[in-house]
C-alpha distance (Angstrom), angle and dihedral (degrees) to the residues before:
residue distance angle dihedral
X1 . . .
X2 4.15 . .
X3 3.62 104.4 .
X4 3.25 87.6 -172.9
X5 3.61 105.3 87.5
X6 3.78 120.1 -156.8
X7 4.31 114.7 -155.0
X8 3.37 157.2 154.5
X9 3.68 134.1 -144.8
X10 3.77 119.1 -126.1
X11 3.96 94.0 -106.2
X12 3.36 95.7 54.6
X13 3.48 124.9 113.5
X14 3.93 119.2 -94.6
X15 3.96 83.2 -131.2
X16 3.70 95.4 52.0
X17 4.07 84.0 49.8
X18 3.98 88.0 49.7
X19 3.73 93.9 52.5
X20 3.55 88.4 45.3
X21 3.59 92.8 62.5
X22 3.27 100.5 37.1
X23 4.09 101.0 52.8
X24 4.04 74.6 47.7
X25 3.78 98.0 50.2
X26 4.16 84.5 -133.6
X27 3.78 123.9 141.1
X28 3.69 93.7 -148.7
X29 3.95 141.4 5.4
X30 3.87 134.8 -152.7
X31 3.74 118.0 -105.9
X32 4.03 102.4 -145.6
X33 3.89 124.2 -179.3
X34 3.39 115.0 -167.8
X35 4.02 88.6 7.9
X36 3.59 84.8 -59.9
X37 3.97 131.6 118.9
X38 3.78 103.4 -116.6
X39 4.24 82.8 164.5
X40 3.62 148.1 -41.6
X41 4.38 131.7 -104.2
X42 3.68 118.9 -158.1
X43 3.58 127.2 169.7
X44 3.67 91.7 -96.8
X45 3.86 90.0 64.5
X46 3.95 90.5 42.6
X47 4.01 86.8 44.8
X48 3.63 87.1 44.5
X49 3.95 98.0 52.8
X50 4.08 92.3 46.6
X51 3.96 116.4 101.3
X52 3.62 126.4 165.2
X53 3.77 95.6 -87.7
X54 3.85 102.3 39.3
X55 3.67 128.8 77.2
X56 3.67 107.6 -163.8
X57 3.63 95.5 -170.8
X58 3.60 93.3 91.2
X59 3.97 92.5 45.0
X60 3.38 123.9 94.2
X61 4.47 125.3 -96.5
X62 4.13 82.3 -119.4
X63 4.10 94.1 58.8
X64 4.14 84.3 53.1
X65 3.68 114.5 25.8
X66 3.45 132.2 108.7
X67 4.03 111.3 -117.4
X68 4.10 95.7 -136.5
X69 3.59 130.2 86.9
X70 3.59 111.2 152.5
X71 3.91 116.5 -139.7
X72 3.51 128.7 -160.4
X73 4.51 126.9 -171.2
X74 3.56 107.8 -105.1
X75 4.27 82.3 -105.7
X76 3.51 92.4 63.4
X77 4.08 111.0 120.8
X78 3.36 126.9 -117.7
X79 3.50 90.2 -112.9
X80 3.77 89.8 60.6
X81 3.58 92.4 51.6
X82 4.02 92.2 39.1
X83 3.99 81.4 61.3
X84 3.36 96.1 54.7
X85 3.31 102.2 40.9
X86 4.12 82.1 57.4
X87 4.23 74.6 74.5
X88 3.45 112.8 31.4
X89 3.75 140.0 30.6
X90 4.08 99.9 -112.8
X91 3.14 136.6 -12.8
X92 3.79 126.0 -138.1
X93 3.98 121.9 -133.0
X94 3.54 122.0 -141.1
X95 3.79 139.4 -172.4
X96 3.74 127.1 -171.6
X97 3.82 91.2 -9.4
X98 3.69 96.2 -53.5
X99 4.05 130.4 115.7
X100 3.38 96.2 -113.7
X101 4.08 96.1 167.8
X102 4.12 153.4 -41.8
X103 3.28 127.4 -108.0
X104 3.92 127.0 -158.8
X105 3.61 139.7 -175.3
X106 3.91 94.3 -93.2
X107 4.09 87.9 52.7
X108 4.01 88.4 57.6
X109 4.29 94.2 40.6
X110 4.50 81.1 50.4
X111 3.84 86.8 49.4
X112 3.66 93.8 48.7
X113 4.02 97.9 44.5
């Protein structure tokens, strides 16, 4: 598991989430409010929401995002996460409310070696 969790808040910028990503070398972030996942933006979704005459830097991560992030307790097993990860890209781990951290395919394959 990261603990360190990479985000973006809904009002920010799609750019600022872009950067984000990129200085990161992620393909998609968790949008939290509150330190909570409200959804997730990848560059699919930004790719996805660009047309010839929009530039969806300037719009906000809400107008683009995706509104799933799947969240698991930090009990969860691996299997539980393994499934979901089957669906989605990461999944973020949470105790008491709080974003605690993601975990990706690579985290599982390291837990299984």
């Amino acid at each position: 598991m990261n603990e360190k969790v990479a985000s973006v808040a809904p009002d920010d910028s799609v750019r600022e989430a872009d950067q984000k990503m990129e200085e990161r070398g992620y393909s998609q972030l968790p949008v939290l409010t509150a330190g909570l996942p409200v959804g997730s933006i990848s560059f699919s979704d930004i790719r996805h929401a660009q047309t010839d005459d929009t530039d969806v830097g300037d719009m906000a991560v809400r107008e683009v995002m995706s509104e799933q992030f799947p969240t698991v307790s930090r009990d969860a097993t691996v299997e539980k996460v393994d499934s979901l990860l089957d669906y989605y890209k990461a999944v973020m781990v949470t105790e008491a409310g709080e974003a605690m951290g993601i975990v990706t395919e690579a985290d599982i394959a390291t837990a299984r070696s």
